[in-house]
Short mmCIF file of the C-alpha atoms (twelve columns), coordinates in Angstrom:
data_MODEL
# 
_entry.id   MODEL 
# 
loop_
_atom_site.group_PDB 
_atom_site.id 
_atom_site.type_symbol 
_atom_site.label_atom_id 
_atom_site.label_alt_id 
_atom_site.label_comp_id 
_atom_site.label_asym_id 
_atom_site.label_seq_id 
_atom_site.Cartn_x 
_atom_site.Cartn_y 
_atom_site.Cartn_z 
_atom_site.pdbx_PDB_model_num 
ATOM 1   C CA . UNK A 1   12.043  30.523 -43.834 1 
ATOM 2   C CA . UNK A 2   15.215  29.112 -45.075 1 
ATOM 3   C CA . UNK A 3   16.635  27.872 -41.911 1 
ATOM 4   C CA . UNK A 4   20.078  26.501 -43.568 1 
ATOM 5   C CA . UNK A 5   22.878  28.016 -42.037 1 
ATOM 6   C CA . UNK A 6   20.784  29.965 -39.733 1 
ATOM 7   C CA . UNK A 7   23.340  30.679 -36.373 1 
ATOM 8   C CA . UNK A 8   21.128  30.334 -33.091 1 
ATOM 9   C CA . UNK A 9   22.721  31.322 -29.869 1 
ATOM 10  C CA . UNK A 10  20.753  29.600 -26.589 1 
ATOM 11  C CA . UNK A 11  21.232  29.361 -23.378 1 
ATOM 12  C CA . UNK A 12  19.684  26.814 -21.253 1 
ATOM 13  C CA . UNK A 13  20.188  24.529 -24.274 1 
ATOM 14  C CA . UNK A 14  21.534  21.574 -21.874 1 
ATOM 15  C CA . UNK A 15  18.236  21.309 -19.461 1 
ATOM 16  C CA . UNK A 16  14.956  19.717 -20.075 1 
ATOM 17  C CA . UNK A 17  13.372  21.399 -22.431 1 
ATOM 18  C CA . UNK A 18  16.770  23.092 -24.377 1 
ATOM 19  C CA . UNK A 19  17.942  19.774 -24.718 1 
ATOM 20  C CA . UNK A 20  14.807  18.891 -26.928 1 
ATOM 21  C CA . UNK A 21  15.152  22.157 -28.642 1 
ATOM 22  C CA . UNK A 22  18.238  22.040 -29.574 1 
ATOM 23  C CA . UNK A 23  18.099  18.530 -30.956 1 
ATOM 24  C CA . UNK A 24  14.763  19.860 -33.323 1 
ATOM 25  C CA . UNK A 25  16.659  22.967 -34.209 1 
ATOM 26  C CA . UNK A 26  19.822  20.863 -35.326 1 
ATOM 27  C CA . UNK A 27  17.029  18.683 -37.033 1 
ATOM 28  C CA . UNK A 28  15.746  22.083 -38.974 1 
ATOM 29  C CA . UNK A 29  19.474  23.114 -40.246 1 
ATOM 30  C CA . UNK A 30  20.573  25.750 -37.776 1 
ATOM 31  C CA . UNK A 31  23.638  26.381 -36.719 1 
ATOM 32  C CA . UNK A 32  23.830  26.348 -32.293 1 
ATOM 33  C CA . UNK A 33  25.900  27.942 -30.064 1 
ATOM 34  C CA . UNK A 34  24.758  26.778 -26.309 1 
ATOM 35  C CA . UNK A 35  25.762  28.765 -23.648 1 
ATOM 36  C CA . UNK A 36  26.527  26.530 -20.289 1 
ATOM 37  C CA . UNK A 37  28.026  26.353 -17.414 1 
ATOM 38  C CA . UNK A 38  28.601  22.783 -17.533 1 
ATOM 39  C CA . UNK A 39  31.855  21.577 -17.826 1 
ATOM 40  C CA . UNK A 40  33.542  18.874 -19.890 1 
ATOM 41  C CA . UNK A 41  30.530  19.455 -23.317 1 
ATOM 42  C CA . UNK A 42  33.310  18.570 -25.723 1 
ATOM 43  C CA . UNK A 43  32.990  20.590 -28.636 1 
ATOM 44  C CA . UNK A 44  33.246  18.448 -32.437 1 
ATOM 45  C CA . UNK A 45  35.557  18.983 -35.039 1 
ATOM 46  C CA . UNK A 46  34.826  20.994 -38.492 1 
ATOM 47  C CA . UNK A 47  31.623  21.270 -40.065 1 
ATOM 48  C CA . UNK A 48  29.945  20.761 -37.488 1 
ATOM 49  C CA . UNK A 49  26.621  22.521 -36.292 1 
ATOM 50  C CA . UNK A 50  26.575  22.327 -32.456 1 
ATOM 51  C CA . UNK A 51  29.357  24.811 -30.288 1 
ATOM 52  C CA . UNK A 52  29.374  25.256 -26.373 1 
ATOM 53  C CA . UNK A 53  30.246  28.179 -25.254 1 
ATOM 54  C CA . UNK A 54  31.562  28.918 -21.635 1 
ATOM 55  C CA . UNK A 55  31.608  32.493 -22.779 1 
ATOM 56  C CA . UNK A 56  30.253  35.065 -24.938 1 
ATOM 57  C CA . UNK A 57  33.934  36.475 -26.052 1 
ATOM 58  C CA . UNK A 58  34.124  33.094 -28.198 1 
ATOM 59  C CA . UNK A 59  31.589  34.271 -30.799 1 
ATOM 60  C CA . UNK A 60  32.434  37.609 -30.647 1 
ATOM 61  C CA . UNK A 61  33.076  37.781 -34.724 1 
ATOM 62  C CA . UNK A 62  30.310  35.567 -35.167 1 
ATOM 63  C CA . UNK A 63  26.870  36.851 -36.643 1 
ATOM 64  C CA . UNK A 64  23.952  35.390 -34.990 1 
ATOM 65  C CA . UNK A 65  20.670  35.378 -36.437 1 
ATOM 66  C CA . UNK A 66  18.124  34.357 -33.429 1 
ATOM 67  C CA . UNK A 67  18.865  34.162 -29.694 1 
ATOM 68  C CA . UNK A 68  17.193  32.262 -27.034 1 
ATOM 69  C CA . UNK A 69  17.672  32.453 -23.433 1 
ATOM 70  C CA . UNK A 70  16.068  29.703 -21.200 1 
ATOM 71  C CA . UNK A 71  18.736  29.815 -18.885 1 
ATOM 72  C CA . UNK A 72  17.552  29.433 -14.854 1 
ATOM 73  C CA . UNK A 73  18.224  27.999 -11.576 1 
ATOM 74  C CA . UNK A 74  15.358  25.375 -10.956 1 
ATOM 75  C CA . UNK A 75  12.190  26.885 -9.753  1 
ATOM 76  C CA . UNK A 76  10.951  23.826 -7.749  1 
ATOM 77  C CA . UNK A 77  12.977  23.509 -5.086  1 
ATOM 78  C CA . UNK A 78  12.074  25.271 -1.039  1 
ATOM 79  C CA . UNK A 79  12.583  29.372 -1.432  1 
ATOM 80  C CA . UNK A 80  15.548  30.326 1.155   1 
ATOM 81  C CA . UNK A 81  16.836  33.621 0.890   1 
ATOM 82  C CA . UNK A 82  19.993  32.193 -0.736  1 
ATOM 83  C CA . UNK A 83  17.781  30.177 -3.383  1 
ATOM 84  C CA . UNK A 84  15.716  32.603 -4.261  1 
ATOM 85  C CA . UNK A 85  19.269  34.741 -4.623  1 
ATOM 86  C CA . UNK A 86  20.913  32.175 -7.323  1 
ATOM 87  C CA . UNK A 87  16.720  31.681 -8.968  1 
ATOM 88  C CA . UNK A 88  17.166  35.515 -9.791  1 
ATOM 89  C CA . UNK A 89  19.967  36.137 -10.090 1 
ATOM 90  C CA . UNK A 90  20.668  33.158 -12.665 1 
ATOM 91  C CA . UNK A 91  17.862  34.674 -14.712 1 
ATOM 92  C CA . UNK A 92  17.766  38.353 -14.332 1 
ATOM 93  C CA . UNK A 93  22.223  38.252 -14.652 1 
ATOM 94  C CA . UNK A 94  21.817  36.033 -17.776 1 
ATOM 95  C CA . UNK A 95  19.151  38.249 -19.440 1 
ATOM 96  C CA . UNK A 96  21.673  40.936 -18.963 1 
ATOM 97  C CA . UNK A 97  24.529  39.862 -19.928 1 
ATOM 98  C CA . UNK A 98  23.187  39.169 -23.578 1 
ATOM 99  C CA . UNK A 99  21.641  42.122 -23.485 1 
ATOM 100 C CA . UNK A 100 25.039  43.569 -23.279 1 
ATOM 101 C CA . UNK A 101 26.216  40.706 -25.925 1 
ATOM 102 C CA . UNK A 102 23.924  41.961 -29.175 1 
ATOM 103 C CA . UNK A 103 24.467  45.923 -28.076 1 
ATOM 104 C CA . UNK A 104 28.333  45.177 -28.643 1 
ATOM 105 C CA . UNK A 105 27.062  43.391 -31.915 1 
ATOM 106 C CA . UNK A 106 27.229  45.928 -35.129 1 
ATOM 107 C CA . UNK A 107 24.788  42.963 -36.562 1 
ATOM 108 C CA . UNK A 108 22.254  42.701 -34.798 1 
ATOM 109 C CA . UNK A 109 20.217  38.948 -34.377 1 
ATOM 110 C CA . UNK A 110 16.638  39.546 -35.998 1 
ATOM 111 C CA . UNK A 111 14.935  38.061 -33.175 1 
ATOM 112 C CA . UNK A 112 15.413  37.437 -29.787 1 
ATOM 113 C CA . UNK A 113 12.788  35.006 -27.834 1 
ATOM 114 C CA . UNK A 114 13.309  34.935 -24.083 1 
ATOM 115 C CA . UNK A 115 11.799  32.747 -21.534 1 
ATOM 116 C CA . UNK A 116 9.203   33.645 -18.879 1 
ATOM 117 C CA . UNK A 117 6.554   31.835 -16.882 1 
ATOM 118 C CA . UNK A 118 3.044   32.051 -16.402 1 
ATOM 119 C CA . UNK A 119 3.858   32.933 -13.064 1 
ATOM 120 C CA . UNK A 120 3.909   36.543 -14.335 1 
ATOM 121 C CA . UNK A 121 -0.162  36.876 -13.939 1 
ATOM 122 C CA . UNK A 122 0.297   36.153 -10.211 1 
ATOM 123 C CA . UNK A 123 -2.033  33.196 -8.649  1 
ATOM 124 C CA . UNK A 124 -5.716  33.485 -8.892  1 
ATOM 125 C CA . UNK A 125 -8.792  30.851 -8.385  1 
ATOM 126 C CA . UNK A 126 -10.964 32.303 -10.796 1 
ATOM 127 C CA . UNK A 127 -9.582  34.561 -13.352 1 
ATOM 128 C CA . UNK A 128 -8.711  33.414 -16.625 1 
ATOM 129 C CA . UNK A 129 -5.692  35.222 -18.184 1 
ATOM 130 C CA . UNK A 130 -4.303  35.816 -22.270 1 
ATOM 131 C CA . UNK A 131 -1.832  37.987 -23.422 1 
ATOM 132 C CA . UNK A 132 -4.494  40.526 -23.466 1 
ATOM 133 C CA . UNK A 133 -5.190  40.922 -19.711 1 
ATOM 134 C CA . UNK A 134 -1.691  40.948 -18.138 1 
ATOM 135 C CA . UNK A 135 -1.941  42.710 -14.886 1 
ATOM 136 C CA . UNK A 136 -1.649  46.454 -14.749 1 
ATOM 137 C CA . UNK A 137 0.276   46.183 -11.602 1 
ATOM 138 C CA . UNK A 138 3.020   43.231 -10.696 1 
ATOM 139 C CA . UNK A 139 1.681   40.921 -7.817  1 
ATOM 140 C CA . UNK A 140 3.359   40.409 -4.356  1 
ATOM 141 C CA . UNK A 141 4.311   37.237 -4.945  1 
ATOM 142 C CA . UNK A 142 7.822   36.414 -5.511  1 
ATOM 143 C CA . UNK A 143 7.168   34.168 -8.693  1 
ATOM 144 C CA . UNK A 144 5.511   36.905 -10.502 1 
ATOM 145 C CA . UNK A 145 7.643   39.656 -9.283  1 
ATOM 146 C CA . UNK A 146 10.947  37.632 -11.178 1 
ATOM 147 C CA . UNK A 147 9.167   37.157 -14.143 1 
ATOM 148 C CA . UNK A 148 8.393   41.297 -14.276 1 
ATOM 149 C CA . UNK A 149 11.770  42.037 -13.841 1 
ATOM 150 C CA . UNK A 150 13.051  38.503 -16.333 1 
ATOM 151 C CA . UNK A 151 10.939  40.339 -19.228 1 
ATOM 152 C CA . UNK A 152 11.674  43.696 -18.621 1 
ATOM 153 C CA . UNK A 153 15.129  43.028 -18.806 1 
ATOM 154 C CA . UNK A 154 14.721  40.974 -22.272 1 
ATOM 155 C CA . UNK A 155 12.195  44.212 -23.291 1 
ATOM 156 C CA . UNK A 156 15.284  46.211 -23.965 1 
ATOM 157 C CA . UNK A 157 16.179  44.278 -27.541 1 
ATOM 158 C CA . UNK A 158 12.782  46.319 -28.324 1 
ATOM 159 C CA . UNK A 159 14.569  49.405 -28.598 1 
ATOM 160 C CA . UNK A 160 17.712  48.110 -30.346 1 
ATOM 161 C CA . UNK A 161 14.970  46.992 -33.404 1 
ATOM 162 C CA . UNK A 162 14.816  43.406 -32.382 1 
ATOM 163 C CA . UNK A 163 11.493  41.389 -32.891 1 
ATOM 164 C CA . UNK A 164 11.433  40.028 -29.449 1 
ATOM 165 C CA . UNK A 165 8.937   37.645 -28.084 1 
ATOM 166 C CA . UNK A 166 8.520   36.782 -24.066 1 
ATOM 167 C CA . UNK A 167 7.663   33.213 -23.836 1 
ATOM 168 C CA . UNK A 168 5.117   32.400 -20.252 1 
ATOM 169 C CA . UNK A 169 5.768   29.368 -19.936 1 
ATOM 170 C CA . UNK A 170 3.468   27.042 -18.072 1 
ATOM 171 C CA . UNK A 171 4.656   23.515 -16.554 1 
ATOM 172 C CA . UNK A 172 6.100   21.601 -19.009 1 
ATOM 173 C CA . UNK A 173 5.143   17.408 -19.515 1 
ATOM 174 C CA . UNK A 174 7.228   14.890 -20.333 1 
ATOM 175 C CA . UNK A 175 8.337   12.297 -18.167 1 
ATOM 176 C CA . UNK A 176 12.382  12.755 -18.027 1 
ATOM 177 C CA . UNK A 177 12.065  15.689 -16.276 1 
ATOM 178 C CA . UNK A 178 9.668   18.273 -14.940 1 
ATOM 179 C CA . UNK A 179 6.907   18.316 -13.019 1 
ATOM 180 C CA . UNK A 180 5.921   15.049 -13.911 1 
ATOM 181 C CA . UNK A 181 9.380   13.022 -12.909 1 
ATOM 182 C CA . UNK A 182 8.900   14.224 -9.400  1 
ATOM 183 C CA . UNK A 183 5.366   13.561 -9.367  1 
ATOM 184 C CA . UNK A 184 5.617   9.663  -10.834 1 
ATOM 185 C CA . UNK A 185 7.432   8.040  -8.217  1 
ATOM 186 C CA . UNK A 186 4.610   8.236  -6.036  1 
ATOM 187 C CA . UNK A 187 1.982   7.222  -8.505  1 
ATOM 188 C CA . UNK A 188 3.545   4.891  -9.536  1 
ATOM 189 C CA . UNK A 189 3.353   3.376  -6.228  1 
ATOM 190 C CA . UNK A 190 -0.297  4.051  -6.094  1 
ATOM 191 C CA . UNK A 191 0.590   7.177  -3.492  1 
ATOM 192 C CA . UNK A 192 -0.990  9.430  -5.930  1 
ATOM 193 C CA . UNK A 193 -2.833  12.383 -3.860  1 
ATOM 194 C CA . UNK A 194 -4.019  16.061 -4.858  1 
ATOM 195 C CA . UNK A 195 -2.763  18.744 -3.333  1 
ATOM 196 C CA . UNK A 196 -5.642  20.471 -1.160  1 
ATOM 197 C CA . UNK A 197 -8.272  20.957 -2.300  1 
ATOM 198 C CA . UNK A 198 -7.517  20.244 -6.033  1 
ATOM 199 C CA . UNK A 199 -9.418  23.239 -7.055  1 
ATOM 200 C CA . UNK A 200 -5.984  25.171 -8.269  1 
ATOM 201 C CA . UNK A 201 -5.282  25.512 -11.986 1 
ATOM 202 C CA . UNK A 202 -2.769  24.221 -13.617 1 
ATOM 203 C CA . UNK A 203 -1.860  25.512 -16.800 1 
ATOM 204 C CA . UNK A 204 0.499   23.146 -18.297 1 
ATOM 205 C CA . UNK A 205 2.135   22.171 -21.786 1 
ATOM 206 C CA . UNK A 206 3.493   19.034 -23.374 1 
ATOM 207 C CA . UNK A 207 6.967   19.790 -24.116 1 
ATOM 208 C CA . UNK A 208 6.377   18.868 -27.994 1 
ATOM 209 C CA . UNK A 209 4.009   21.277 -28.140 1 
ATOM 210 C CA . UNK A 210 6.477   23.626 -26.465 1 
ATOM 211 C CA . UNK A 211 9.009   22.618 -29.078 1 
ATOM 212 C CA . UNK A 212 6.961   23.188 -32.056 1 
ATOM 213 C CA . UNK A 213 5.366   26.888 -30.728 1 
ATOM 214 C CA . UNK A 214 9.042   28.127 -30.672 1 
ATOM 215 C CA . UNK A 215 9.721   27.192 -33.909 1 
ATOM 216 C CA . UNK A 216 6.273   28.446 -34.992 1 
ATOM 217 C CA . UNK A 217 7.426   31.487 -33.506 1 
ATOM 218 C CA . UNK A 218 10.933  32.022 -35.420 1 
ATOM 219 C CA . UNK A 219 8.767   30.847 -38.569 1 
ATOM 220 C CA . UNK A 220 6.139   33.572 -37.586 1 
ATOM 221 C CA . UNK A 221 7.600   37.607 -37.935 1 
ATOM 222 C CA . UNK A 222 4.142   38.890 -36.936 1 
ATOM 223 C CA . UNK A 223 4.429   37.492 -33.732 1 
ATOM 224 C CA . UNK A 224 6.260   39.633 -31.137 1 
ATOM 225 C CA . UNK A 225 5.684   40.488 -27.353 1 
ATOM 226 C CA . UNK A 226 4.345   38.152 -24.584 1 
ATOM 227 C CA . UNK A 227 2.747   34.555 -25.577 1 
ATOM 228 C CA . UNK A 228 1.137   32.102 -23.630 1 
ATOM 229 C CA . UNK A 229 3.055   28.863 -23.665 1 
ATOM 230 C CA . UNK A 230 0.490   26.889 -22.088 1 
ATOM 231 C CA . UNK A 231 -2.285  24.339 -23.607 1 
ATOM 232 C CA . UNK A 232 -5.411  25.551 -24.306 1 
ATOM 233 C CA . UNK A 233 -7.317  23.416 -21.485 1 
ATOM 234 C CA . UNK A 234 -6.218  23.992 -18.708 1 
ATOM 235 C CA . UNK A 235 -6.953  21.352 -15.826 1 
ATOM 236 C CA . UNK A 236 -7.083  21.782 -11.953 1 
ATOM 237 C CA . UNK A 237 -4.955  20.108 -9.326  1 
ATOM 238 C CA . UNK A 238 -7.767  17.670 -8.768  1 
ATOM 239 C CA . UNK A 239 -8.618  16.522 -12.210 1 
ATOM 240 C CA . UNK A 240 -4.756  16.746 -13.471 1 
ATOM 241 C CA . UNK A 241 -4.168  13.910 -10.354 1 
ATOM 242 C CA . UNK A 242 -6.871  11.675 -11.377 1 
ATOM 243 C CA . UNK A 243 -5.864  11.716 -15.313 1 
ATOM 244 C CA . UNK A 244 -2.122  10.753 -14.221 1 
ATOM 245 C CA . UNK A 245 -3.287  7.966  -11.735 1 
ATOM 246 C CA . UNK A 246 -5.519  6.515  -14.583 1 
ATOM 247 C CA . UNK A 247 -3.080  7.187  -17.464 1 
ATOM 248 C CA . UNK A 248 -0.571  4.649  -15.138 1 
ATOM 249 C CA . UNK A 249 -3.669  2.127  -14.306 1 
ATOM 250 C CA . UNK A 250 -3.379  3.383  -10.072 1 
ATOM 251 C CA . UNK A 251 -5.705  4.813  -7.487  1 
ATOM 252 C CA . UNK A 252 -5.666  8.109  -6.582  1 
ATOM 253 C CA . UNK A 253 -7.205  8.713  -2.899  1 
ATOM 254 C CA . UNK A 254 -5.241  10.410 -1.146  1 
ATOM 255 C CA . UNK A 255 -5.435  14.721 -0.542  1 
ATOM 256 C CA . UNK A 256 -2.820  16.345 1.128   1 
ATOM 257 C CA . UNK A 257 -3.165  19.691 2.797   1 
ATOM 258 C CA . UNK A 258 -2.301  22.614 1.883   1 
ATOM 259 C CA . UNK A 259 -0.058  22.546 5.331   1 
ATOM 260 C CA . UNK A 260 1.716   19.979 4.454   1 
ATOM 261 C CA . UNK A 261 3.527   21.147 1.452   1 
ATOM 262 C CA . UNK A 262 4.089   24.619 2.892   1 
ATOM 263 C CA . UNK A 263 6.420   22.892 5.711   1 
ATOM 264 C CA . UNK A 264 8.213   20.900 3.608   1 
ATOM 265 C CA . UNK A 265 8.662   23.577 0.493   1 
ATOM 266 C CA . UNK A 266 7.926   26.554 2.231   1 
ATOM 267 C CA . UNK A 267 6.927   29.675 0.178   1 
ATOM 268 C CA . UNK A 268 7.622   27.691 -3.304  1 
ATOM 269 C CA . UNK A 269 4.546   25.599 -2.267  1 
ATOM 270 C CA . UNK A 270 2.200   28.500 -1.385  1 
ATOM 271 C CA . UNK A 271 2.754   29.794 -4.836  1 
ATOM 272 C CA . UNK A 272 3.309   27.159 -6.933  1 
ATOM 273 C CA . UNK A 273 1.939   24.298 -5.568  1 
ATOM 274 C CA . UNK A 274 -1.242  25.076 -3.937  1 
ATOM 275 C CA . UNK A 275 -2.219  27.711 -5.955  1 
ATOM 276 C CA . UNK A 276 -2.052  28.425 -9.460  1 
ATOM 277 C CA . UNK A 277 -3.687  30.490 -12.061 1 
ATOM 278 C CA . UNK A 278 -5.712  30.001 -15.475 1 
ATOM 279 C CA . UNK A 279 -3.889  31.030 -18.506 1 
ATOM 280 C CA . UNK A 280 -5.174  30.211 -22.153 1 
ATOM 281 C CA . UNK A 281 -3.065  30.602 -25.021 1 
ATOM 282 C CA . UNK A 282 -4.877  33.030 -26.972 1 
ATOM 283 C CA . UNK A 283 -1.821  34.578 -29.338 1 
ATOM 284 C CA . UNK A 284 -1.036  31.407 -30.234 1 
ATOM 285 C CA . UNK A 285 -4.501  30.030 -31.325 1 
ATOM 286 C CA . UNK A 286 -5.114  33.991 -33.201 1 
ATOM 287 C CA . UNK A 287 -2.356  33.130 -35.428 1 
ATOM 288 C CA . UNK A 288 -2.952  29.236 -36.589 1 
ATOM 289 C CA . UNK A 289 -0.952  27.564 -33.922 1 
ATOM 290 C CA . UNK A 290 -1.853  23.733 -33.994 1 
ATOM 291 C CA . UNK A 291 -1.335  21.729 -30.930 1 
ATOM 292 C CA . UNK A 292 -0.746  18.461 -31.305 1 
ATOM 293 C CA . UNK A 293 -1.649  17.731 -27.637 1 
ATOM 294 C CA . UNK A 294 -4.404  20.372 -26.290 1 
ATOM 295 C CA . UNK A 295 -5.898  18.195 -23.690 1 
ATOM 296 C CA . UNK A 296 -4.297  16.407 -20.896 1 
ATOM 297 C CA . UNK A 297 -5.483  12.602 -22.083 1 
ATOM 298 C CA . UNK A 298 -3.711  13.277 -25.090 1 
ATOM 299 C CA . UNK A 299 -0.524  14.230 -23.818 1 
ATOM 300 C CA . UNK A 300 -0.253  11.561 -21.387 1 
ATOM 301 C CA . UNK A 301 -1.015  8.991  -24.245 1 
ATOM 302 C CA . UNK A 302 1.945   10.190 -25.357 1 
ATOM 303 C CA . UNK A 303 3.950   10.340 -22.992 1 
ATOM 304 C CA . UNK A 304 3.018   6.771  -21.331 1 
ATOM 305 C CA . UNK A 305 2.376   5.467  -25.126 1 
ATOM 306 C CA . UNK A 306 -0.976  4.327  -24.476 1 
# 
């Protein structure tokens, strides 16, 4: 596809995986208009292909071709009532309000890929989960029951004609952010530990990887409804620690229980961090996806350049 000219709107385009996007997307010839709350993003002069946006209303006359909405308070942080307030609402509000964006539009965008999480599936030890075996009914869990109501809120660009693809969205790698720039501190101090027992999946994704599947995607018109955005081996808690402790040359002895985390995180840390769930990307693989990092030692050569 002839990407020149191309108008993307985004949200989400100034965190740690839009800001990666974005600068791949500018790379590919599109035209971006980031919507963000953050103040002071000076916008450039003429003929230019990067706009902020602290509104819709400023690109009302504009035609866009693609939107993409990773916009959403950080998951990783302890579940209050207040927090988990501002998690949905920052997702579920957003979702909405372009919803309400391309209805107004008499020219419609031709796609619309929104962001999800593998949380979706719920947690489970065992069970291994594609696009093909979604649950039939939403778990209890808070994680899963936002991503239900995150994708059935971006489902509705389905009836206005628009090819619209919900992207679950595993935890993404790269060492300025994420997961993993939380996690390093401690490692690198040779305080490396597993959670538990170590037995929980982890269904992760190198944020290049990431990166190229969503361009993949706009490149790909057959592909539409919910893909896995994870890499296609999986790890557990256990193994995942050990790799990272050897990738940075440290020990890694130490377990902590399960107890532990829930007091300091609370809820977030029953769901997310002590359990987990298996989740291969089988869409992806069906139509030619190529990862560039599918196993863990791969991405963290990468990533640590070794």
């Amino acid at each position: 596809m002839n990407s020149q000219l191309k108008k993307i709107l985004i949200t989400g385009g100034t965190g740690f995986i839009g800001q990666s996007l974005c600068e791949r997307l500018l790379k590919e010839g599109y035209i971006l208009y980031i919507l963000t709350r953050k103040k002071n993003l000076n916008n450039p002069g003429e003929n230019q292909t990067k706009f902020y946006l602290s509104d819709l209303s400023e690109i009302q006359n504009i035609d866009i071709d693609i939107v993409i909405n990773l916009a959403g308070e950080p998951i990783a942080q302890r579940w209050t009532s207040n927090a988990k307030k501002r998690i949905y609402s920052s997702r579920i509000a957003t979702t909405q309000t372009l919803m309400n964006f391309i209805q107004s539009k008499k020219i419609k965008p031709t796609l619309f890929i929104s962001g999800s999480a593998v949380g979706y599936y719920g947690v489970h030890d065992e069970k291994t989960f594609t696009e093909k075996n979604s649950p039939s009914t939403v778990s209890a869990e808070f994680s899963s029951l936002l991503c239900h109501a995150w994708e059935n809120e971006a489902s509705h660009a389905v009836t206005l004609g628009i090819r619209t693809v919900l992207l679950r969205i595993g935890p993404v790698l790269e060492k300025n952010g994420g997961m993993l720039s939380k996690m390093l501190p401690s490692f690198y101090l040779g305080l490396g530990a597993q959670m538990g027992d170590g037995k929980q999946w982890l269904s992760w994704i190198d944020r290049d990887d990431l990166i190229h599947l969503i361009l993949f995607i706009i490149e790909k018109p057959m592909i539409q409804g919910p893909i896995n955005a994870t890499a296609p081996n999986p790890i557990t808690n256990k193994a995942f620690s050990l790799a990272l402790a050897k990738a940075l040359h440290r020990p890694c002895f130490l377990k902590i229980p399960k107890c532990v985390f829930k007091f300091i995180f609370g809820q977030m840390a029953e769901e997310i961090m002590s359990n987990g769930q298996k989740v291969l990307p089988e869409k992806a693989l069906h139509h030619g996806f190529k990862f560039c990092y599918p196993s863990i030692e791969q991405s963290f050569a990468k990533i640590f350049k070794i």
